[in-house]
C-alpha positions as CSV (number, residue, x, y, z in Angstrom):
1,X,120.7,-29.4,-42.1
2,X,122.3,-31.0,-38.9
3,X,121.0,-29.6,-35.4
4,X,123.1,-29.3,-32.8
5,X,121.5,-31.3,-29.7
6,X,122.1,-28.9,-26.4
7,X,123.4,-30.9,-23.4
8,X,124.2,-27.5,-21.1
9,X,120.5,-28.1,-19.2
10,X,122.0,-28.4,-15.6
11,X,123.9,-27.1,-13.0
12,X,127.7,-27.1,-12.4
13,X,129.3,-28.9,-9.6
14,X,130.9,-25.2,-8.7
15,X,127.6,-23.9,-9.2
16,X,125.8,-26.2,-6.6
17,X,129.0,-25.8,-4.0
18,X,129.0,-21.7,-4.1
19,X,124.6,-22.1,-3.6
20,X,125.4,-24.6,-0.6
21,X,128.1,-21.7,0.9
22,X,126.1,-18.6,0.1
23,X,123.2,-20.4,2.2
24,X,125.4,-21.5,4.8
25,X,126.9,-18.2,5.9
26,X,123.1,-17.0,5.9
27,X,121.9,-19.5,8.3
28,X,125.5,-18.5,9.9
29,X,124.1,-15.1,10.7
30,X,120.5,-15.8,10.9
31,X,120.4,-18.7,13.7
32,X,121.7,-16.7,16.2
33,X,119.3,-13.6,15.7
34,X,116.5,-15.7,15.4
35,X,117.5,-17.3,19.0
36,X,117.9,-13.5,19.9
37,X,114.4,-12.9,18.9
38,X,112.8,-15.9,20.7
39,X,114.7,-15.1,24.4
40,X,112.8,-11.7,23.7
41,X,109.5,-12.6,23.1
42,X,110.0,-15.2,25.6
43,X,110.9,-12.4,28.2
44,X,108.6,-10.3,26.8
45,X,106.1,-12.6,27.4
46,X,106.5,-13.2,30.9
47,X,106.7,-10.0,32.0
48,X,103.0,-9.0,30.5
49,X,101.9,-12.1,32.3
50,X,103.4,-11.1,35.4
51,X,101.6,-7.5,34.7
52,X,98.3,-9.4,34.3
53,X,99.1,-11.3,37.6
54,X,100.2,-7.8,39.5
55,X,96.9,-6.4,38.6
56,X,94.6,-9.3,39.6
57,X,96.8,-9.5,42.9
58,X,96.6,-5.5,44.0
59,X,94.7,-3.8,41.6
60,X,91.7,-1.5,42.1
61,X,89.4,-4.6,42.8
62,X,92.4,-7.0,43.4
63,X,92.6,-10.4,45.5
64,X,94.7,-8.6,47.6
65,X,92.4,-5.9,48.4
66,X,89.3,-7.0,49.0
67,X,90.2,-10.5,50.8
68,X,92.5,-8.3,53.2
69,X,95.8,-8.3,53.8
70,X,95.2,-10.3,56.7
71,X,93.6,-13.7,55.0
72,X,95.9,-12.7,51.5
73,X,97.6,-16.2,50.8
74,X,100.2,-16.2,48.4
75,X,98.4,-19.2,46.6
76,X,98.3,-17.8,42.8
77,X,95.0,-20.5,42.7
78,X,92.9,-18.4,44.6
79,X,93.0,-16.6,41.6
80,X,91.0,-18.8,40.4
81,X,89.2,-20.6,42.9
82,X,87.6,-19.3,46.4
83,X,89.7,-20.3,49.8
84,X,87.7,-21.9,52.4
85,X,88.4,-19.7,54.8
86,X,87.8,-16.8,53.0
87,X,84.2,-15.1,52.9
88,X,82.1,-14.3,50.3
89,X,82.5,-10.6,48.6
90,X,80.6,-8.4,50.8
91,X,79.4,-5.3,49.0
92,X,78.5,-3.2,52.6
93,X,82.5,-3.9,53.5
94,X,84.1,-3.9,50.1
95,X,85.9,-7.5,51.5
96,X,85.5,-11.1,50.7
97,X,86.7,-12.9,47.9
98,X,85.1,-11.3,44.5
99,X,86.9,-13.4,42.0
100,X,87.7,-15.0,40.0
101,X,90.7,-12.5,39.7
102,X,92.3,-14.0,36.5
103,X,90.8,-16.2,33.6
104,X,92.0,-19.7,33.8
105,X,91.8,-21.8,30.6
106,X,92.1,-25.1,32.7
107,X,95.6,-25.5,32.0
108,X,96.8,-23.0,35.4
109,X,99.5,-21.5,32.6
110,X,98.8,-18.4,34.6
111,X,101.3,-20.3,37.2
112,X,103.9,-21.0,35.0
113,X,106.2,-18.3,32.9
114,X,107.2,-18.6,29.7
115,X,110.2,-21.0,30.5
116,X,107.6,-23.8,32.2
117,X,109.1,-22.3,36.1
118,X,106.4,-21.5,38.9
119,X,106.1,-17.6,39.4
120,X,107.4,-17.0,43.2
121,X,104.9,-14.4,44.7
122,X,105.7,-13.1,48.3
123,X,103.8,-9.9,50.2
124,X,105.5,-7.6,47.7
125,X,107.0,-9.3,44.8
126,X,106.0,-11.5,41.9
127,X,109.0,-13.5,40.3
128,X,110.1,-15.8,37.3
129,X,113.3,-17.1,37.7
130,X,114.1,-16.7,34.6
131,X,115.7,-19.3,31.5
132,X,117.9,-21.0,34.0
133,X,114.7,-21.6,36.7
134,X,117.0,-21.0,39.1
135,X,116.5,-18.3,42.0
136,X,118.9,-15.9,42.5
137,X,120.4,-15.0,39.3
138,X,120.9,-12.0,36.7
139,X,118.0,-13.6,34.5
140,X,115.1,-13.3,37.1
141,X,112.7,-11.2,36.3
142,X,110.7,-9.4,39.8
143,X,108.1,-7.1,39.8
144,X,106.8,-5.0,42.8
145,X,103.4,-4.8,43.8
């Protein structure tokens, strides 16, 4: 009896080319939504840190409040770290500096937003400017305080 020796053990070359086009038009449509998806959590992010920042800045027990309005410096490391020319937290008068406001891992990230730019904090506002990093435009993000 003669056996037959089976040489069909691969692939075709039209085989391997309609693989190759079925997983490009995937990456086709998934690049872009998975670009879409970081820009989110990017923005995302940045605005919860910018939450985090409102509340150490004005919140119940706030830099803000009890330094006074009249020492408040717009220095996001005080924060962090006690101005010289700011008092001690004085529990009689509720005022001094009782911090530190915000946890700081060493790095000072809690300066930056998620795009690497310096948050911009004036008397009433907190704000990233955004992808670009540039002041001005449709992208910033600003939260009141």
């Amino acid at each position: 009896m003669m056996r037959k020796i089976n040489n069909d053990l691969g692939f075709t070359l039209i085989e391997v080319i309609i693989v190759i086009v079925i997983l490009g038009i995937l990456a086709v449509v998934a690049v872009p939504k998975v670009g879409n998806y970081i820009a989110n959590a990017k923005e995302e992010a940045t605005k919860g840190e910018m939450l985090t920042l409102k509340e150490a800045l004005d919140g119940e027990d706030g830099y803000k409040v009890t330094v006074g309005a009249d020492l408040f410096n717009y220095d996001l490391t005080y924060l962090v770290t006690k101005p010289a020319t700011v008092p001690v937290y004085n529990a009689f008068t509720g005022l001094g500096w009782n911090g530190p406001y915000i946890i700081d891992d060493g790095t000072e990230s809690y300066k930056y937003d998620s795009w690497g730019n310096a948050y911009v904090v004036t008397a009433t506002t907190i704000t990233s400017n955004g992808p670009d990093g540039i002041a001005g435009n449709a992208d910033d993000i600003i939260m009141q305080y």
